[in-house]
C-alpha positions as CSV (number, residue, x, y, z in Angstrom):
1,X,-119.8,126.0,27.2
2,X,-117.9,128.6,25.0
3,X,-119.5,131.6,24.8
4,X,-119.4,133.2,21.1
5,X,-118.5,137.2,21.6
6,X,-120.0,139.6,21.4
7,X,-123.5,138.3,22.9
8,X,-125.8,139.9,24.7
9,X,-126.3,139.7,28.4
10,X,-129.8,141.8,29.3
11,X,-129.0,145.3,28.4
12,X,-125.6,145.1,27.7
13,X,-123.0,143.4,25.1
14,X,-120.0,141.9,26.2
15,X,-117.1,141.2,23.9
16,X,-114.4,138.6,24.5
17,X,-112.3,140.2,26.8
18,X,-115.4,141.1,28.8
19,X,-115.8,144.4,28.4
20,X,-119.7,146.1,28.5
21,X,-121.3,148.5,26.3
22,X,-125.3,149.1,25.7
23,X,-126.9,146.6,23.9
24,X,-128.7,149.4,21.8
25,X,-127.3,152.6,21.0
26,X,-130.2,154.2,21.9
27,X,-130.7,153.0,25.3
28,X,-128.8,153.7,28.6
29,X,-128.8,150.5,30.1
30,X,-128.9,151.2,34.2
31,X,-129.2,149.9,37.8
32,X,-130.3,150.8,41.1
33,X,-128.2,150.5,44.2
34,X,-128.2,151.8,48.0
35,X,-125.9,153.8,49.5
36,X,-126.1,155.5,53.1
37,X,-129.9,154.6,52.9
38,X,-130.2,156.4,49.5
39,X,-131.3,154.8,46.2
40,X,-128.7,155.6,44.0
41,X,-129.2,155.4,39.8
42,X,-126.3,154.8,37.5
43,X,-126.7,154.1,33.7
44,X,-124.4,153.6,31.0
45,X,-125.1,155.5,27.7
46,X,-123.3,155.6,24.6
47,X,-121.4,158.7,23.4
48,X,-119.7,157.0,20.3
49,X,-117.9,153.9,19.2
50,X,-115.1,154.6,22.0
51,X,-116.6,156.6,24.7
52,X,-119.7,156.9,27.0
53,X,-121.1,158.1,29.9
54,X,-121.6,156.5,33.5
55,X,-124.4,158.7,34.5
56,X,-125.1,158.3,38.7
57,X,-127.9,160.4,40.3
58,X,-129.8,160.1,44.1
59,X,-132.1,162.0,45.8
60,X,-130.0,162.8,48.5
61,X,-132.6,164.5,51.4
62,X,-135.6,166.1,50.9
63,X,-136.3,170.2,52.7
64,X,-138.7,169.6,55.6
65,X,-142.0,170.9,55.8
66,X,-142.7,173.8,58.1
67,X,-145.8,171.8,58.9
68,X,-143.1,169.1,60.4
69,X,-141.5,170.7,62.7
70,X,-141.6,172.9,65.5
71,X,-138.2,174.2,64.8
72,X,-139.0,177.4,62.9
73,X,-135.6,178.3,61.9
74,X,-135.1,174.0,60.3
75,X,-136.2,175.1,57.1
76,X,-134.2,178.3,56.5
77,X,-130.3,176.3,57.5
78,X,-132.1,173.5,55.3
79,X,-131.7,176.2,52.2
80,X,-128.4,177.8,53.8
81,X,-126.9,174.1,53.6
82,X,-128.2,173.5,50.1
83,X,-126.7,176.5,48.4
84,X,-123.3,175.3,50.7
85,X,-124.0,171.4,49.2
86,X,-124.0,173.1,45.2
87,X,-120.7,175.0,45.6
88,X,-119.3,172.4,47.5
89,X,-120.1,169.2,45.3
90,X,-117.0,168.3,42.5
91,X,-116.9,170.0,39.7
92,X,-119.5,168.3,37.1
93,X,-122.2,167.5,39.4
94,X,-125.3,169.2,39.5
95,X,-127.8,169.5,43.0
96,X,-130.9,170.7,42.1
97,X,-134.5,171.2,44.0
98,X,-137.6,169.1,43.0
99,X,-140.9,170.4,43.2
100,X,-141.6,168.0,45.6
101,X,-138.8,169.4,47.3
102,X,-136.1,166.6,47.2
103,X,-132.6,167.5,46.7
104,X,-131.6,165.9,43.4
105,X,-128.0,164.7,42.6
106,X,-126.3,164.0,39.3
107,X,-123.0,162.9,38.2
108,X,-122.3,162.9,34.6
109,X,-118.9,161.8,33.7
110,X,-116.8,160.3,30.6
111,X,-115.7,157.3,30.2
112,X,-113.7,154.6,27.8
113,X,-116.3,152.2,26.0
114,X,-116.1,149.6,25.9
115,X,-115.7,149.3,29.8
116,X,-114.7,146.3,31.7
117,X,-117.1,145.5,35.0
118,X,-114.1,146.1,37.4
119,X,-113.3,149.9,35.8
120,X,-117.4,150.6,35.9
121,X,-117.3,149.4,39.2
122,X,-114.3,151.6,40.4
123,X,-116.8,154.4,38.7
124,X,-119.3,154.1,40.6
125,X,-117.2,153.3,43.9
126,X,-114.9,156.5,43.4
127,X,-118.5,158.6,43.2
128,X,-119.7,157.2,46.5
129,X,-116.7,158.1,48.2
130,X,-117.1,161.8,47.0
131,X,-120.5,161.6,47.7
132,X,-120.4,160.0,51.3
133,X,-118.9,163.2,53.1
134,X,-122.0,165.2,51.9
135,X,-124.5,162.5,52.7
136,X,-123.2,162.6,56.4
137,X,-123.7,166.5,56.6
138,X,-127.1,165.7,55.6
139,X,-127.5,163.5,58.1
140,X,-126.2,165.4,60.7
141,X,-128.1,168.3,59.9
142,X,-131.6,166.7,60.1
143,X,-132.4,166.2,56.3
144,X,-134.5,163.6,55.7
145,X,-134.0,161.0,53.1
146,X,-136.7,159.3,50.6
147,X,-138.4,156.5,52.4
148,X,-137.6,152.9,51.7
149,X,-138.8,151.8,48.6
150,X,-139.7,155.4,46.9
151,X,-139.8,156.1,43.0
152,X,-137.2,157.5,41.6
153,X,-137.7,160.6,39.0
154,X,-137.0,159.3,35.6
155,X,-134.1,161.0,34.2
156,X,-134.5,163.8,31.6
């Protein structure tokens, strides 16, 4: 069965070719994936007719208590390693401290619209790359990460 383009497929529209854009301008359609035990969000937002955003954002460890630990001097290298993790992220992407002390993530970058799945995929694949280096000096350095399962701040 033909398919008459453009239709909609749940948040998005998809033109002949195959290409994806937000179903409404408004909205930033968006999914939620894991990536070195990490949820990871990335939307897709509308800038104009032929240009958006692929917007990707994790909470990528979260400062431990001193409650937690024994280790007195955990928390001070967990702040050392978090003003290293701002000036050493790409340019464009922002780390910032929750109040409930997790270590927030964002990527913001420009894109052609409409997109084709494979070029939003190779998005999203060229940020985890980046990102994976940084998420193993986490891990190394005895940052926790959100539990399974655990909200996500809605984006601002």
């Amino acid at each position: 069965m033909p398919f008459d383009a453009p239709f909609k497929l749940g948040p998005f529209m998809v033109d002949s070719e195959g290409r994806l854009w937000p179903g409404e301008p408004e909205a930033a359609p968006g999914f939620l994936f894991r990536w070195h035990d990490r949820v990871v969000r990335a939307r897709l937002a509308q800038a104009d007719a032929a240009h958006g955003r692929i917007i990707l954002q994790a909470a990528v460890a979260r400062v431990p208590s001193t409650a937690s630990t024994p280790d007195g001097t955990l928390r001070p290298r967990t702040f050392a390693l978090l003003r290293w993790l701002e000036k050493s992220v790409p340019a464009g992407w922002r780390v910032s401290l929750l109040a409930d002390h997790r270590v927030w993530l964002e990527s913001d970058r420009m894109i052609a619209m409409p997109i084709t799945a494979a070029a939003l995929m190779t998005e999203i694949t060229c940020f985890l790359l980046e990102l994976a280096p940084h998420l193993d000096l986490l891990d190394e350095s005895g940052l926790t990460t959100l539990a399974a399962g655990a909200a996500v701040p809605e984006a601002a």
